[in-house]
C-alpha positions in Angstrom: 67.4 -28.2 -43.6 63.9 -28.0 -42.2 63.8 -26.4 -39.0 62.8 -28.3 -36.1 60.6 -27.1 -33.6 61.1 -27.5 -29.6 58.0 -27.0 -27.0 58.5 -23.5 -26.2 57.5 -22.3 -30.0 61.3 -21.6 -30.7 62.8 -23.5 -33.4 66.0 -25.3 -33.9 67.8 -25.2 -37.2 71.3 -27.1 -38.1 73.8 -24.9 -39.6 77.3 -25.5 -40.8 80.4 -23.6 -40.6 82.1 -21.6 -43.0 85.8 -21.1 -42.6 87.0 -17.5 -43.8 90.0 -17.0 -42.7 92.9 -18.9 -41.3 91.2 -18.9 -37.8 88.2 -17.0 -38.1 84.8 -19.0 -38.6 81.6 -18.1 -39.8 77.4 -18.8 -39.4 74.9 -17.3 -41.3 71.4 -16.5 -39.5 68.2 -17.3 -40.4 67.1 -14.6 -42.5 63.7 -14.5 -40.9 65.1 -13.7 -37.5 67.4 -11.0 -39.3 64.1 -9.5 -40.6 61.9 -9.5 -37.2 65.1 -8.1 -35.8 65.0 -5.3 -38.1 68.9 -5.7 -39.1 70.6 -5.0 -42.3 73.9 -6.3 -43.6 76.9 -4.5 -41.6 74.6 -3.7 -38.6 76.0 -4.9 -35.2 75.2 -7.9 -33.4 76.2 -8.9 -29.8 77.3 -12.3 -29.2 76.8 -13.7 -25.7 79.2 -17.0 -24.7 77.0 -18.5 -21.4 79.1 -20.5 -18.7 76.9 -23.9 -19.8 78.5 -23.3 -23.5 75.5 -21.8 -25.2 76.3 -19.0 -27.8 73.2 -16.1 -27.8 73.2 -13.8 -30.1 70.8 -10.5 -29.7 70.3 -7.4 -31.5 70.6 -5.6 -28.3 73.9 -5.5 -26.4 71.4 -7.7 -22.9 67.7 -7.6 -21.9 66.9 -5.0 -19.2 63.1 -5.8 -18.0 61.3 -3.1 -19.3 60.5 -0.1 -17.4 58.2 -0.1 -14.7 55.7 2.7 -13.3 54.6 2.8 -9.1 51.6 5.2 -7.9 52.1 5.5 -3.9 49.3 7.8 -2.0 49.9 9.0 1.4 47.2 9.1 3.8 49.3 11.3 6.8 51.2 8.7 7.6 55.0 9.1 9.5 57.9 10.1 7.7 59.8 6.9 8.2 56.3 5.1 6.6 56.7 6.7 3.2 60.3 6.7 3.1 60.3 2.9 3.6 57.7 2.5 0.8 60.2 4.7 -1.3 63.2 2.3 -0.5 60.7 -1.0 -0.9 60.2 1.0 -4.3 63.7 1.5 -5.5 64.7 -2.5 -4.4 61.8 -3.8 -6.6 62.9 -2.0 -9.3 60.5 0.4 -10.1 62.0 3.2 -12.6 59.5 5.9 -11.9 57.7 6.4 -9.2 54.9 9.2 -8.3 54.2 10.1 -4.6 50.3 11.7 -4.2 49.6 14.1 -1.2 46.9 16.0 0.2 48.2 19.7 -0.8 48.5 20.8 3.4 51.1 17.2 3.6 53.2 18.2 0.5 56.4 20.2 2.6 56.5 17.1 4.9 56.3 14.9 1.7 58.9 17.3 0.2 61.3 16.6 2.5 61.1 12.5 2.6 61.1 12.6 -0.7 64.2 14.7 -1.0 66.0 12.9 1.3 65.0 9.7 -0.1 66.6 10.7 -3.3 69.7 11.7 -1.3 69.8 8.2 0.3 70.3 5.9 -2.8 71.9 6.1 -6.5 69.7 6.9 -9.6 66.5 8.8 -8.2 66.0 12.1 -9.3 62.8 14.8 -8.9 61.6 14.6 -12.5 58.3 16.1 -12.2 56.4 18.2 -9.5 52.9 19.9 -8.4 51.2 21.1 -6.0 49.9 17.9 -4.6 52.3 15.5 -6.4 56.1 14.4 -7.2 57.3 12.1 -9.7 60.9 10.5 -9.5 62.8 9.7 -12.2 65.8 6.2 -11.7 68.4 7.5 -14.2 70.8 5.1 -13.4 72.4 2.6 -15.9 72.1 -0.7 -14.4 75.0 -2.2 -16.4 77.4 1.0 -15.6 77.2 0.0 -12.1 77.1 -3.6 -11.4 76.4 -6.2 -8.2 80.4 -6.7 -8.5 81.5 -3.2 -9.1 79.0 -2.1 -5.8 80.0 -5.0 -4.0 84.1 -4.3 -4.7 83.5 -0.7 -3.8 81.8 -1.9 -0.4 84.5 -4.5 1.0 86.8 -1.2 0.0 85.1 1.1 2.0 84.2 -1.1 4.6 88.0 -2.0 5.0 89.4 1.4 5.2 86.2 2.7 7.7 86.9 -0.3 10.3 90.6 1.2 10.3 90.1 4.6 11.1 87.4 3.6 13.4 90.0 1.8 15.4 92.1 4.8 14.8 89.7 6.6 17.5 90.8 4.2 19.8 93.9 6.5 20.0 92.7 10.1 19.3 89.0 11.6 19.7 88.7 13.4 16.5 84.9 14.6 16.0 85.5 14.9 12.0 86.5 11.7 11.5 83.3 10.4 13.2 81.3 12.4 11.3 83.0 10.8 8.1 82.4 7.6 9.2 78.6 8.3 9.4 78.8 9.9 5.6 80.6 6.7 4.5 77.9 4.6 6.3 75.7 6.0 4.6 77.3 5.4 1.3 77.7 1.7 2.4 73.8 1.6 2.1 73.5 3.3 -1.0 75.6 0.8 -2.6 74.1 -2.1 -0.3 70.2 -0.7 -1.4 71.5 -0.8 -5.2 72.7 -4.6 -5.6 69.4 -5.3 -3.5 67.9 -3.4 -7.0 69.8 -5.2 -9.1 68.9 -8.6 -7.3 65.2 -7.4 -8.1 66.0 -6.6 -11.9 67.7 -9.8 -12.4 64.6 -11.9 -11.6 62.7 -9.6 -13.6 65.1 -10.0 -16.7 64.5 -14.1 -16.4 66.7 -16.1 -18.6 66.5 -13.7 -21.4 68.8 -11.2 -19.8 72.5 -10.7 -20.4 75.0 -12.8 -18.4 75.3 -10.4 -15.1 71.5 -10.9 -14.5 71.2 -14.6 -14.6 72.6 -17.6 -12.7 74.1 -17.3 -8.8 76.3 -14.6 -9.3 73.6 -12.2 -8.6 72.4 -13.9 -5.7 75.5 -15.0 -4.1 76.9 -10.7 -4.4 73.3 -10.0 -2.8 74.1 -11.9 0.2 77.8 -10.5 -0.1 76.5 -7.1 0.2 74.0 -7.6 3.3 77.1 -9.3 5.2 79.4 -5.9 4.2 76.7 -3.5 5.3 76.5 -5.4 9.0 80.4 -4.4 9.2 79.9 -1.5 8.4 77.3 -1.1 11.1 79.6 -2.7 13.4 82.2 -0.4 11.8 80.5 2.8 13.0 79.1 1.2 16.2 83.1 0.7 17.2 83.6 4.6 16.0 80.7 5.6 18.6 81.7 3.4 21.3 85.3 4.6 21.3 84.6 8.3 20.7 82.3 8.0 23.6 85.0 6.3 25.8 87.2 8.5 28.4 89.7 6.4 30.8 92.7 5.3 29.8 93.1 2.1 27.6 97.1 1.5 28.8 99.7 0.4 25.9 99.1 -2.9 26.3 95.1 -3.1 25.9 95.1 -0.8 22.8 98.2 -3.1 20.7 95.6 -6.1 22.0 92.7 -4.5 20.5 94.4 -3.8 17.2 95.5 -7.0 16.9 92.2 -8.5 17.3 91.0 -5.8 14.5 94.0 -6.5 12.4 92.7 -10.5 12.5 89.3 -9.9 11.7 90.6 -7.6 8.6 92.7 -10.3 8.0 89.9 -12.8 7.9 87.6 -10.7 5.3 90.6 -9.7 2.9 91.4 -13.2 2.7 87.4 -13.9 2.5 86.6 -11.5 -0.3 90.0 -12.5 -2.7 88.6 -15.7 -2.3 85.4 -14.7 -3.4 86.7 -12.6 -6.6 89.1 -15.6 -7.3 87.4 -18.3 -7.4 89.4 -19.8 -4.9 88.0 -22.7 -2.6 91.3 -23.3 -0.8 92.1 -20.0 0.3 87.9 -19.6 1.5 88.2 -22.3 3.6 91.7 -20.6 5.1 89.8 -17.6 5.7 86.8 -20.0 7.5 89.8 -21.4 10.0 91.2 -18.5 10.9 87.9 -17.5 12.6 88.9 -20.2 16.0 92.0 -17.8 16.6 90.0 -14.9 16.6 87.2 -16.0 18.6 90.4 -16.9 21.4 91.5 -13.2 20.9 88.0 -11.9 21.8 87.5 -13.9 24.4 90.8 -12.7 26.4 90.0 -9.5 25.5 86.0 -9.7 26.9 88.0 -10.8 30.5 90.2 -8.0 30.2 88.1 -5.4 29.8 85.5 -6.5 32.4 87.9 -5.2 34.4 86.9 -1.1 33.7 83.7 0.5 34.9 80.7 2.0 33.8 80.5 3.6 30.4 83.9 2.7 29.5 83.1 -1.1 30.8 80.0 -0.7 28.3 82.0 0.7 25.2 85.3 -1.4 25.4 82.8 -4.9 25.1 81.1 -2.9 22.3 83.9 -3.1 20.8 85.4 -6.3 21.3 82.0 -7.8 20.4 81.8 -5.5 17.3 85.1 -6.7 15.9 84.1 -10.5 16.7 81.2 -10.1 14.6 83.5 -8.3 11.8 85.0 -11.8 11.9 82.2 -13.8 12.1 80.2 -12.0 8.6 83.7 -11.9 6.9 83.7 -15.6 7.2 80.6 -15.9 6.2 81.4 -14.1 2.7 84.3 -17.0 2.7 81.7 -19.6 2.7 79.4 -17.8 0.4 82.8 -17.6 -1.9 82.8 -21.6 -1.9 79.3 -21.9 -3.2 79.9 -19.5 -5.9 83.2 -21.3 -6.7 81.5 -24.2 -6.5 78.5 -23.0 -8.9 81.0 -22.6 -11.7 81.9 -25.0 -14.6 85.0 -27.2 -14.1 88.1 -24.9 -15.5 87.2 -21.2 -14.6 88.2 -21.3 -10.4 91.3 -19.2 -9.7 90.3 -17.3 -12.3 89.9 -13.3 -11.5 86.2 -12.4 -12.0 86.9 -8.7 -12.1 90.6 -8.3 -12.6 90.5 -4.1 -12.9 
């Protein structure tokens, strides 16, 4: 049958199917496309089934955008200039990047550099001279996806608002500085689906499934929410290793209820999310009325202390209100990517590992 062409130069051909087995099916392809392909009979081709019912089939297991190349020159401007350039870098999705510098910059440069490298996942020193460095990404974009950094996040997030509350009840100077190491790998993680976001809207329609549609968007906004807790998560660490009266029985078990609710609120937010599930989103939505109550008794009894424990115990009242508040927000975000999906698929795990 002729093939029939459609207005973006891409043609249409009808095929029929060959039955050949007792449930196995079979198409041939177009032997031209076989040939521009560069295939041969037994080679491998992947087979992509998209959530509208289209069936793609590629020689390549999913279109990456292609590489791209970034010059930045420095002109002696602050440290935190060029290391924000770096990071504007990384998020855009550039996969090599060379810094110029005058040769009497280059141990300042060094150093940002270094550190820049230290701050996210992928960038390594590939090249270097006296007056240049060139970083290398080597990360695999589809080893480490949106959902997998996103999963990690709400895991590390969770377990760092529990032992900041944990301080509450013992001063403990290593714990705090692990909580500032796990911040920091809450950005890392946060900084890499921001990449991905970027690299999706590169790819256009013609990547794999992970790049295309919501999903990509909606864990983008899921990360940003995660990395405010765990802001708020170290800013309760500070404020209670910084505290030095006496909380009493009562006002601790108050405060750790409040936390416990607000933990309550995003486990309930983010299985909704990973779910599928509508009902249970809008659970985790309702339960934020109780919580606001709880923080609201608790910002009366606190105002009660003085000075810099007055200052520190509303730090962290307010701190595990807003823990509430963005974990609610991940609920809602969870209903529009519920919502986004074809009729059939909610409920169903998007990530079961």
């Amino acid at each position: 049958m002729p093939a029939e062409a459609i207005e973006d130069g891409a043609t249409v051909e009808a095929r029929k199917l060959q039955r050949t087995g007792g449930s196995t099916f079979s198409l041939s392809l177009p032997k031209r496309w076989v040939t521009a392909q560069g295939l041969k009979a037994k080679d491998t081709v992947f087979v992509e089934i998209s959530s509208d019912g289209v069936l793609i089939v590629r020689a390549q297991s999913g279109a990456l955008p292609p590489p791209r190349a970034k010059v930045i020159t420095t002109s002696g401007e602050p440290r935190d200039h060029l290391l924000r350039q770096l990071i504007g870098a990384y998020i855009a999705g550039f996969t090599r990047v060379e810094v110029r510098f005058k040769q009497s910059e280059g141990p300042s440069v060094r150093r940002v550099v270094r550190d820049f490298s230290r701050m996210v996942i992928g960038p390594e020193v590939l090249e270097e001279t006296r007056t240049s460095i060139v970083l290398q990404d080597l990360s695999n974009p589809g080893e480490l996806s949106a959902e997998k950094c996103v999963r990690r996040m709400y895991l590390s997030v969770r377990s760092m608002h529990e032992d900041a509350m944990e301080m509450l009840r013992r001063r403990d100077e290593d714990l705090a500085k692990d909580l500032a190491q796990r911040g920091a790998d809450i950005d890392r993680l946060h900084w890499m689906v921001e990449k991905q976001s970027s690299l999706a809207q590169l790819a256009g329609p013609s990547g794999a499934s992970e790049w295309r549609g919501t999903g990509i968007h909606n864990f983008r906004l899921v990360a940003k929410l995660l990395e405010r807790i765990g802001d708020h998560t170290e800013r309760i660490a500070g404020a209670a290793f910084g505290r030095h009266g006496d909380l009493g029985p009562q006002l601790l078990r108050d405060l750790n209820g409040a936390s416990a609710a607000a933990l309550d609120i995003l486990d309930r937010s983010f299985k909704a999310l990973t779910t599928r599930d509508i009902e249970a989103a809008n659970d985790a939505v309702d339960r934020t009325a109780a919580l606001e109550r709880q923080a609201d008794a608790l910002t009366h009894r606190v105002a009660r202390h003085k000075g810099g424990d007055l200052l520190a115990l509303g730090a962290i009242v307010d701190s595990i209100r807003r823990t509430g508040g963005y974990a609610a927000d991940i609920a809602e975000i969870a209903i529009n990517h519920a919502s986004s999906l074809e009729p059939g698929r909610v409920g169903e795990d998007i990530n079961p590992e």
